[in-house]
BABA-875050 format. One line per 2 residues: number of its first residue (from 0); for each residue x, y, z of N, C-alpha, C. Coordinates in pm, whole numbers, always signed. Atoms other than C-alpha are relative to their C-alpha. Layout:
# BABA-875050
NUM = X Y Z X Y Z X Y Z  ...
***
This chain:
# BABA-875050
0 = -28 -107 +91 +1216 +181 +2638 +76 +109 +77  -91 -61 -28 +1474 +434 +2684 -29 +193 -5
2 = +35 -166 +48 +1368 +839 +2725 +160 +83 +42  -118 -128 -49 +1611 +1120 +2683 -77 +147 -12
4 = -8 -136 +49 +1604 +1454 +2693 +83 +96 +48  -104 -138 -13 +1806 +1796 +2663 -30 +66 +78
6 = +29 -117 -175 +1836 +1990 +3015 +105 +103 -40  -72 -89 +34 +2002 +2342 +2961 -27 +27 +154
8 = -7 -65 -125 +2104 +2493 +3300 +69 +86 +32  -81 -62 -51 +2266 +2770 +3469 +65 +25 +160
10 = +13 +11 -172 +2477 +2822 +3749 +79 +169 -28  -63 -119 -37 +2560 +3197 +3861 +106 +53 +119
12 = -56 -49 -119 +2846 +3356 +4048 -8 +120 +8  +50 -148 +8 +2814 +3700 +4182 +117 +36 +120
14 = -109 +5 -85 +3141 +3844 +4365 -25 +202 +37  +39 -89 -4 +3086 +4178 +4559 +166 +62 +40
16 = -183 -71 -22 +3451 +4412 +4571 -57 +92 +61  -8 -132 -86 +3537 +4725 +4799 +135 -14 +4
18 = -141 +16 -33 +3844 +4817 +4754 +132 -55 -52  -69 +54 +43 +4020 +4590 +4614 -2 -206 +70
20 = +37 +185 -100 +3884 +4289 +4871 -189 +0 -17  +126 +46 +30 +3638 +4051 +4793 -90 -33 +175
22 = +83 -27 -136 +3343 +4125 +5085 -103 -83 +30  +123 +111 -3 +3066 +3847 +4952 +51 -44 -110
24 = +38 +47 +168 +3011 +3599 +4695 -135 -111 -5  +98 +27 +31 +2727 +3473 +4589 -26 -150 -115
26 = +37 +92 +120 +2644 +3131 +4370 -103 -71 +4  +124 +73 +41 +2348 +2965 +4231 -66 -29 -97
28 = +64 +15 +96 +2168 +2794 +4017 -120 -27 -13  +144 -60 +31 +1849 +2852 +3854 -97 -35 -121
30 = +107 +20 +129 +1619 +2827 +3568 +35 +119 -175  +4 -59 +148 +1627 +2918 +3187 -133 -4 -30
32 = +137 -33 -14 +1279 +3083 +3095 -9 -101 -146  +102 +58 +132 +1047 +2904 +2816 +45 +99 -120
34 = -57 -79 +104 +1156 +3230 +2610 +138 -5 -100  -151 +15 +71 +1534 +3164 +2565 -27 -193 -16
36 = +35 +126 +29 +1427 +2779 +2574 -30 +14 -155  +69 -40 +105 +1209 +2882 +2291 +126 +80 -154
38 = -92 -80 +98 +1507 +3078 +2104 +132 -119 -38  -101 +91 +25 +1752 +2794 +2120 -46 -117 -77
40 = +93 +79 +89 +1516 +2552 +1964 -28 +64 -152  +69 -109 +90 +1414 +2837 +1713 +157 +2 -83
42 = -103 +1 +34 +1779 +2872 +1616 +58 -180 -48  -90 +131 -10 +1928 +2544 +1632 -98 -64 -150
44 = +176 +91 +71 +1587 +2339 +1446 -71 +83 -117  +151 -22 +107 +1370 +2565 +1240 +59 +149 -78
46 = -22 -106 +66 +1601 +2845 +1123 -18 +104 +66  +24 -100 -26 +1563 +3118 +1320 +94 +111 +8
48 = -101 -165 +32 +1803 +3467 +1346 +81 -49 +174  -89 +8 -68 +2087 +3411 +1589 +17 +128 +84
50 = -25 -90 -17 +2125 +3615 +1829 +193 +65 +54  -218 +1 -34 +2570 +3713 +1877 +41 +88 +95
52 = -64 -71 -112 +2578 +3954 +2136 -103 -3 +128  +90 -14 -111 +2443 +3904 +2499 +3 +81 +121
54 = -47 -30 -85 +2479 +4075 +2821 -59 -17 +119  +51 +58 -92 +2438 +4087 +3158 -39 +145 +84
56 = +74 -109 -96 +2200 +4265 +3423 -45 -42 +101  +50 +66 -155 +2138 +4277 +3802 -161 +49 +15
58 = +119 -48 -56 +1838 +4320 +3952 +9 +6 +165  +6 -115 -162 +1730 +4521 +4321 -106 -69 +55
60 = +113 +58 -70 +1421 +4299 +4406 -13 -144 +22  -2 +168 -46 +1336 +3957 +4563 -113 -56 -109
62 = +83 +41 +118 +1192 +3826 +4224 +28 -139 +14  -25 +125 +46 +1172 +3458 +4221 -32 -63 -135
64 = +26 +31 +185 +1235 +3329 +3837 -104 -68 -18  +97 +137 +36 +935 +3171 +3693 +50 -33 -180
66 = +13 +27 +149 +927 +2971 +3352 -75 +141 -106  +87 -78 +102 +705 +3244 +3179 +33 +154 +11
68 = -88 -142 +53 +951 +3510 +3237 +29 +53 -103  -115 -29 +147 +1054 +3715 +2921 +33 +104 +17
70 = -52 -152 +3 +1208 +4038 +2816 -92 +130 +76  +109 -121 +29 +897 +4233 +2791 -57 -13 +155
72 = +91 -36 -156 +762 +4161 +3137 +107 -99 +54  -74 +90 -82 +1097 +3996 +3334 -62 -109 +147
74 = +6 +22 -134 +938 +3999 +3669 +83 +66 +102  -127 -51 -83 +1245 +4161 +3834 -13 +137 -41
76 = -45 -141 +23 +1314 +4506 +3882 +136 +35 -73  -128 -20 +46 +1661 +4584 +3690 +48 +115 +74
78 = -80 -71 -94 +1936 +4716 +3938 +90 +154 -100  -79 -84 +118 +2036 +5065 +3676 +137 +68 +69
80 = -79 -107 -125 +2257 +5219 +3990 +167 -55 -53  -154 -24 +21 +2610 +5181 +3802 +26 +54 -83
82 = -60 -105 +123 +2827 +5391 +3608 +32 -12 -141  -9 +27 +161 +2861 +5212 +3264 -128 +29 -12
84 = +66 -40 +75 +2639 +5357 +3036 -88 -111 -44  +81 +119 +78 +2524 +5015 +2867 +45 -151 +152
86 = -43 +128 -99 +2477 +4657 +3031 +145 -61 -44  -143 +8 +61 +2839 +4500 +3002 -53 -142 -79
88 = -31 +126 +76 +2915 +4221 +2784 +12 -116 +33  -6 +169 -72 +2860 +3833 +2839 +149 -48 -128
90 = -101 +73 +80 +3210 +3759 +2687 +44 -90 +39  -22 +162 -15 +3214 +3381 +2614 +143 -27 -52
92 = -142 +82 +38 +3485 +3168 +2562 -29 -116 -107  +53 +137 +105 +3306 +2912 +2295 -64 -101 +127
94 = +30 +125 -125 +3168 +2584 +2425 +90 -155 +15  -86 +89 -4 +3360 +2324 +2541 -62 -140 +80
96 = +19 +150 -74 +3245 +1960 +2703 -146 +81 +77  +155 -26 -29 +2859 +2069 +2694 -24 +138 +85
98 = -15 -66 -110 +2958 +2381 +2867 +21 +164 -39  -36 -132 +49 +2987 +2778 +2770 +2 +82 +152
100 = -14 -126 -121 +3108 +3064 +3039 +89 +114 -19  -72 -104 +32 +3224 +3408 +3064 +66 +28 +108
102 = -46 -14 -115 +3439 +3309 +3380 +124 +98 -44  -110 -121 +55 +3753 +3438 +3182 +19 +153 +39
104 = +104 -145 +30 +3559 +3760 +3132 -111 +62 +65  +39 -14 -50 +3403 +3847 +3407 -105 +112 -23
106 = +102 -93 -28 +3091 +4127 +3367 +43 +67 +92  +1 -91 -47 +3165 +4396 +3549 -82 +117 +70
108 = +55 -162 -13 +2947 +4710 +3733 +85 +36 +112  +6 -105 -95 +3079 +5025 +3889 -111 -20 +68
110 = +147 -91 -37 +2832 +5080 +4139 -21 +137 +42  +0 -168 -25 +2731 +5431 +4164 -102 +47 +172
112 = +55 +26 -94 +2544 +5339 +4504 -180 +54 +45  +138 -4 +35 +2206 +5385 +4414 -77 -135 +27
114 = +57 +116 -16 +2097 +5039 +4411 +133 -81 +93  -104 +28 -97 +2242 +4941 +4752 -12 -180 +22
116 = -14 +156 -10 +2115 +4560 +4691 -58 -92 -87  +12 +119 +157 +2151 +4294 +4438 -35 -151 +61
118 = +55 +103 -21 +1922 +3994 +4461 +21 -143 -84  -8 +106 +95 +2006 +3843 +4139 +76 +43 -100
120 = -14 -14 +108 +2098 +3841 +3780 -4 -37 -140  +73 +32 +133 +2022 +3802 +3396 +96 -44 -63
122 = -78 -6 +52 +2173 +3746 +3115 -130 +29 -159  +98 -20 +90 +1940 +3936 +2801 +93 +40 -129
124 = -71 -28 +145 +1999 +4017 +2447 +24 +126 -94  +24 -144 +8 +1962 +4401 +2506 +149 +40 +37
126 = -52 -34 -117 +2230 +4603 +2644 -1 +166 +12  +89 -131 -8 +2002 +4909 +2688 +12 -33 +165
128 = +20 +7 -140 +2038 +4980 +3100 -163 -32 -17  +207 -21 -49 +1623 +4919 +3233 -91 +13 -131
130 = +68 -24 +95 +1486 +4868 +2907 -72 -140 -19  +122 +114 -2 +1163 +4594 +2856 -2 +18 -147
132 = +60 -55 +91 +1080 +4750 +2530 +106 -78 -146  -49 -3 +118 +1340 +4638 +2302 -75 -146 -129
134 = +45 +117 +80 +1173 +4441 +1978 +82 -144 +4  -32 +149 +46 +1270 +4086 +1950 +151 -2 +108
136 = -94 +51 -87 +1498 +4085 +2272 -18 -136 +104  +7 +63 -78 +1545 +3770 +2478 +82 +45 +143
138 = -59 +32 -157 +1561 +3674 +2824 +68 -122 +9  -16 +119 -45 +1781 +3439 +2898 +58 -60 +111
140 = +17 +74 -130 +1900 +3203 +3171 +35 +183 +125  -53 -102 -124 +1895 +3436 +3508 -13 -85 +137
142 = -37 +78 -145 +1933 +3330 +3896 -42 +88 +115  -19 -91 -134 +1832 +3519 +4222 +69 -92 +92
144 = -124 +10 -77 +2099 +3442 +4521 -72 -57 +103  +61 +85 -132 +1910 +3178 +4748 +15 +33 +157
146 = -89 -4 -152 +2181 +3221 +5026 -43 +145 +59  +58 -87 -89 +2075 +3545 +5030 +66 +147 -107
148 = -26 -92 +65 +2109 +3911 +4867 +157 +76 +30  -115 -103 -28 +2429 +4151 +4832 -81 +77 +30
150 = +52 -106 -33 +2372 +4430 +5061 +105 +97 +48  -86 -56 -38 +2526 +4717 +5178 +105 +32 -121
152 = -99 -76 +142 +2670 +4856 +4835 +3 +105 -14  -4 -143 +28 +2823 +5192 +4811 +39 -4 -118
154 = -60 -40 +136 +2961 +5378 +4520 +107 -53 +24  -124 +91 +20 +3264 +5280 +4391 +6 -151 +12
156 = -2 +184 +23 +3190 +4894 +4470 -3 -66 -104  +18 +82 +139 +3246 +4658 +4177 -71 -100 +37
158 = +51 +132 -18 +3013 +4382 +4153 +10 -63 -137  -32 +102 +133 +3144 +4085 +3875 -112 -105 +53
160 = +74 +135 +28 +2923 +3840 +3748 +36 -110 -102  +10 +102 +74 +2957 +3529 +3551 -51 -122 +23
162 = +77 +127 +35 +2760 +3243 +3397 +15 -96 +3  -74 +127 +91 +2807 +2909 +3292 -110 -84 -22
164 = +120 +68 +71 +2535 +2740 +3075 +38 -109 -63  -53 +106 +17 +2556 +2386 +3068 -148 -80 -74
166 = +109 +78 +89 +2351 +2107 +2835 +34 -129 +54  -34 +177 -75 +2312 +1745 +2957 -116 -89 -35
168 = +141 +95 +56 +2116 +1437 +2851 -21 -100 +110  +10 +81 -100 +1955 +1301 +3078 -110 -141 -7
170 = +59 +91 +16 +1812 +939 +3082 -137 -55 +92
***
């Protein structure tokens, strides 16, 4: 007998600027919590409320992702130390050959050099800076940086992020 099943995964890149030159980069992949598991099932299967706008957020602490991560209690500290007002935008490109990313469209922060080191990053359904609280927000796939954290971030540094959330059947 023959088993399948649906694996959703992410892989993260994380590129640190000064200047105009790239100083680190960062990639890895990681885990999608039981929560956004839970929302894609919920959507797709049983009717549930879509959610159409996502974004993205760093975090400042050595949080290792577990499954039973969600909004309301991440686990991670959220990195707030840049100058946009709101988290930026996960702008996708559709999905193409089992595959969605906002490489195009890179995420963006000023950093305002407050949070001098980024361990990881999200991707939630808020884009309230440091906010747990919002009703009926997901968490979904995030990554901390194995190889090792961005450090050494002043103001003015840009740090881009992008996703890429892939589906695969595996036998």
């Amino acid at each position: 007998m023959r088993h399948q099943k649906i694996m959703i995964g992410s892989k993260w890149h994380l590129e640190h600027w000064r200047d105009g030159v790239l100083i680190a980069e960062r990639v890895n992949e990681n885990l999608c919590p039981d929560e956004f598991i839970n929302h894609v099932l919920d959507v797709v299967l049983s009717g549930g409320t879509q959610i159409t706008s996502w974004y993205l957020a760093l975090f400042s602490d050595n949080h290792t992702p577990a499954a039973s991560d969600d909004y309301a209690a991440p686990g991670f500290t959220e990195a707030d130390g840049y100058d946009e007002t709101t988290r930026p935008a996960w702008s996708e490109a559709g999905v193409s050959a089992k595959s969605i990313t906002n490489s195009a469209s890179k995420a963006t922060f000023t950093m305002d050099g407050t949070d001098t080191t980024i361990y990881g990053a999200a991707l939630v359904s808020d884009n309230t800076k440091d906010d747990q609280a919002a009703s009926g927000a997901v968490l979904g796939p995030f990554a901390i940086f194995e190889e090792g954290a961005v450090t050494d971030i002043v103001a003015g540094d840009i740090i881009k992020v992008y996703c890429t959330i892939t589906g695969s059947d595996v036998a």
